[in-house]
C-alpha positions, 0 to 999 in steps of 0.5 A: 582336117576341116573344122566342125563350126560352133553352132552361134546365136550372136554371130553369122557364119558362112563358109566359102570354099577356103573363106569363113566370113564371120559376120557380129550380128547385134546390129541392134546394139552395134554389134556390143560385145557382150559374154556370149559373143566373146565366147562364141568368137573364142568357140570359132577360132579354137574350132579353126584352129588346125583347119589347114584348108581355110586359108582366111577369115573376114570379120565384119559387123551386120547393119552397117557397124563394125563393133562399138566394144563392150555391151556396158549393160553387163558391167554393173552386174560385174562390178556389184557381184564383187571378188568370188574367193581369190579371183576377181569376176572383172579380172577375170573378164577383162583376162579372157577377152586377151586370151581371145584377142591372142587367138585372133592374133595367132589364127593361122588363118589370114584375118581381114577386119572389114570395118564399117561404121564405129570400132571402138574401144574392144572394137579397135582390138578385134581390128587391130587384131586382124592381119589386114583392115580394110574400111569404108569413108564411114569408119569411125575408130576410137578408145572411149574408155577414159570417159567411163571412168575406165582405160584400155587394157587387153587391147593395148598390146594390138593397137601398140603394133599397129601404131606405136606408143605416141599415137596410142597415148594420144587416142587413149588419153584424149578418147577421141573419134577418128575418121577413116582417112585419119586412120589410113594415115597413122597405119591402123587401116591398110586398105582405104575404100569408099562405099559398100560396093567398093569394100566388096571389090576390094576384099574380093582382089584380097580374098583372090591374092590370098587364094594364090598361098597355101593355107600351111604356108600363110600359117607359117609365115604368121608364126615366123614373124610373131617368133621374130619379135619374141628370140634374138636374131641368132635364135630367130635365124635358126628356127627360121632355117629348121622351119623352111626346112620343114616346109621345103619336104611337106606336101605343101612344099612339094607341090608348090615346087611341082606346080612351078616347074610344070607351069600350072596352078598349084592344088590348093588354088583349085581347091579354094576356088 
């Protein structure tokens, strides 16, 4: 099946062949995350997500910005508006963007976060979110929340993955700015780069390798690994049997099995080319 795409007035949608480029386009506020586009973000992963013909998704910032975390303008209005009955207009924000964060994470799709520029505060999540991370020397990583009176939240359980407890206490209660090489360095970016020009090169190598796994199968192995972190080992090892079971007798599997024997690209290959 291949998904019908929301149409989005705060995000640049462009498919390529098995590659959907999801590009923030508020350039003119860094790219803040105001309702609308959470909604729209969460519109397009629902959208994508039985769509075994896309095999990836980039995530990047227009104008040079990767995503400076929550618009701050729409908080008073929430805080003002006060408890609605028995569900607080806050919690319940502050809720939907970890559902949001959870699809991100649970994509079958591979996701690459392209960070240039700030990714701050919600900013950091939707990059630690993603599979992979590429950034540019301009990166600048951070969690501001302790400034405004305010500490992360839905984003924790992201960043704790990729960096462990001690550094994520130390970005959180310092709320400081860290460069590219910084991050590089405490595991919160997989691919340092340099200019522009070097970002494109080196997500177009990611983009080809990808192309080389079936869109089922990158599925599978994000699943498999979440799965190992939530069963014990005995549990894990027998889903993980009854899944290569599955996969071994699908179409996917047969084909990869042919294609080796036969020396050739396999189908899906030709298909996202």
């Amino acid at each position: 099946m291949t998904a019908d795409l929301p149409h989005c007035e705060n995000l640049l949608l462009d498919r390529q062949g098995a590659t959907l480029f999801l590009t923030f386009n508020r350039p003119a506020l860094r790219n803040a995350l105001n309702a609308a586009m959470w909604q729209e973000i969460d519109a397009v992963f629902a959208a994508i997500r039985d769509d075994r013909s896309l095999r990836a998704v980039v995530m990047r910032g227009a104008g040079g910005t990767f995503c400076a975390g929550g618009d701050i303008s729409e908080r008073s209005q929430l805080r003002d508006d006060g408890p609605s009955g028995e569900v607080d207009p806050v919690a319940a924000r502050n809720r939907r963007a970890g559902a949001i964060f959870t699809r991100i994470d649970e994509a079958p799709q591979a996701v690459v976060a392209v960070v240039e520029g700030f990714a701050l505060g919600g900013g950091f999540g939707l990059a630690c979110a993603a599979d992979i991370v590429i950034a540019g020397s301009d990166a600048r990583f951070g969690l501001p929340e302790v400034t405004l009176g305010l500490a992360p939240a839905q984003i924790v359980p992201f960043l704790l993955r990729r960096i462990g407890p001690a550094q994520l206490r130390r970005f959180a209660v310092t709320a400081a700015r860290i460069g590219a090489e910084e991050a590089h360095r405490v595991g919160i970016v997989d691919e340092l780069c340099g200019d522009a020009t070097d970002i494109d090169a080196r997500l177009a190598a990611i983009l080809a390798q990808l192309d080389k796994g079936a869109p089922g199968a990158i599925a599978s192995a994000k699943q498999l690994i979440r799965d190992a972190a939530r069963f014990g080992q005995a549990e894990f090892l027998d889903l993980a049997a009854q899944a290569i079971a599955r996969m071994t007798r699908s179409d996917e599997g047969i084909e990869g099995a042919t294609a080796f024997r036969e020396k050739r690209a396999p189908s899906w290959r030709q298909a996202g080319m």
